[in-house]
C-alpha positions, 0 to 999 in steps of 0.5 A: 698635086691635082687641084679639083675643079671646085677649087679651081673655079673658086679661085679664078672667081676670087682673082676676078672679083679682086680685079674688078674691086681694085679697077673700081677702086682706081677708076674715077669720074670723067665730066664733060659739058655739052657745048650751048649754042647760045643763050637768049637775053632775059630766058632761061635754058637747058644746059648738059653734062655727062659722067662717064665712071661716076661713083655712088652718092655723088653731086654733080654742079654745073658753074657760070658766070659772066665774062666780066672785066674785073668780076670773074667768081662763079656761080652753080646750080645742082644738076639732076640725073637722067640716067646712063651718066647723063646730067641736066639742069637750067640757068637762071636768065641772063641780063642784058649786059654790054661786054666792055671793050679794051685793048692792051695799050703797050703794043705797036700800033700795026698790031691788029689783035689788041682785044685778044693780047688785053685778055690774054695778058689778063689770064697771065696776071695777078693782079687781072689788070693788063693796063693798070686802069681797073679797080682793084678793090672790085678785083680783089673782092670779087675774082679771087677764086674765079682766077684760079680757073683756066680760060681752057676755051681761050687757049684754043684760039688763036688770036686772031680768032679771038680778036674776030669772036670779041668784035662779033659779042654785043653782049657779056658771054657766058662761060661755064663747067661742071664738076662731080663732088662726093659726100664729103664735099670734095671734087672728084672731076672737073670739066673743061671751061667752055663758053658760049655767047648770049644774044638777042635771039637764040632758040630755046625751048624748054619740056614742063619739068624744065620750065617748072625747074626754072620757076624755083632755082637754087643758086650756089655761091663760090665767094664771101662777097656773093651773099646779101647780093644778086646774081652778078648779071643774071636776073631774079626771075626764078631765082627762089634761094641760095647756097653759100660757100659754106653749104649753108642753104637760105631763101633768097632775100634779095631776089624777094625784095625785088619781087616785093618792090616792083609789086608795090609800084604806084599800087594800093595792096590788098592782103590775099586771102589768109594762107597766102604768101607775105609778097601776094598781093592784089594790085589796084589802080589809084582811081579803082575801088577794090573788089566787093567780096564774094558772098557766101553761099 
């Protein structure tokens, strides 16, 4: 039987069309993060994704935290599209905490790479603790789900690389991840853990629409412990609201009072003129006298 063309071309139409719903249908997200060459102590700065296949309605996070001895849960930040699968956003400012130091005691003193055995036994453990000299409380509190992400950057060292990269840290480093999230909440990809170190000099230059970014920054929490608290070892500036596990968004309470705090020190306040915010006040010195108010024309 002679088919004729139209209904040919109909066909091969459909079966195209049902190929490519059924590869878009299998295709998934891939994230990866760009590597940061550092961060600079108490500055912001710009951080990178990019999805390859990403899907419709979909949120793309960006996770950080400091490499801490006993706190290891996340945080985030939502990370905004410049098109062509290519994500950004900005981090909060990094405090200027010392990285503790420790080495595996239960070793053979000719043993040089102690540092990178202790860290290495920590990923391995339950309970995070290589010489049973920790604080569990902390731990148990404050690791539980960080725990559950693998150390992907460790394993790629060797330990004497690793021994080498921990003697040259003054400062906690910096690792993170991005992940891509649906409507629904559910991770669709993930990207592998990175880290980098903070420093006391790093270049970092920031456009307008990043600086304005870092001024009003909402920080997502992953753990129950987070909320009522700061960000563990990152600073307040810019810091204006959060995100609870929950997905439950509040102003940031904590990083207020501190704003609030430090304005009120050895100060007299002055109310703003009405409209102004509850924490913009005027500060005086003891021995001034307020200003007059400005006449009326």
């Amino acid at each position: 039987m002679i088919v004729p063309r139209v209904v040919r071309n109909a066909v091969a139409v459909a079966l195209l069309v049902g190929m490519c719903l059924t590869g878009a249908a299998l295709a998934e997200p891939v994230v990866t993060v760009e590597q940061i060459p550092c961060l600079l102590v108490g500055e912001n700065a710009v951080v990178k994704a990019t999805v390859r296949d990403n899907l419709p309605d979909t949120e793309v996070r960006f996770f950080f935290r400091r490499l801490h001895d006993e706190v290891e849960d996340f945080y985030w930040v939502d990370m905004k599209s410049r098109g062509n699968g290519e994500y950004w956003t900005v981090l909060p400012k990094p405090a200027e905490e010392v990285l503790t130091r420790h080495e595996l005691e239960e070793l053979e003193e000719q043993i040089q790479e102690r540092s990178a055995r202790w860290w290495r036994q920590k990923e391995v453990l339950d309970d995070r603790d290589p010489n049973d000299d920790l604080d569990q409380e902390i731990i148990r509190e404050r690791a539980q789900v960080g725990k559950q992400v693998q150390r992907d950057w460790m394993a790629d060292l060797s330990d004497t690389e690793l021994e080498r990269w921990l003697a040259s840290l003054e400062y906690e480093p910096t690792e993170y991840y991005a992940a891509v999230y649906d409507g629904f909440g559910d991770r669709l990809a993930v990207s592998s853990l990175q880290v980098t170190q903070v420093q006391a000099e790093c270049d970092t230059n920031l456009t307008p629409a990043e600086a304005g970014l870092a001024e009003n920054l909402t920080v997502g929490e992953t753990a129950a412990w987070q909320k009522g608290k700061d960000v563990f070892h990152w600073l307040c500036d810019g810091v204006i609201s959060r995100i609870d596990r929950n997905n439950i968004w509040r102003g940031d309470d904590i990083c207020r009072a501190c704003i609030v705090a430090w304005w009120k020190q050895e100060s007299i306040l002055v109310p703003l003129a009405a409209g102004a915010t509850s924490v913009g006040v005027l500060l005086l010195d003891d021995d001034d006298d307020p200003p007059a108010s400005p006449s009326r024309p």
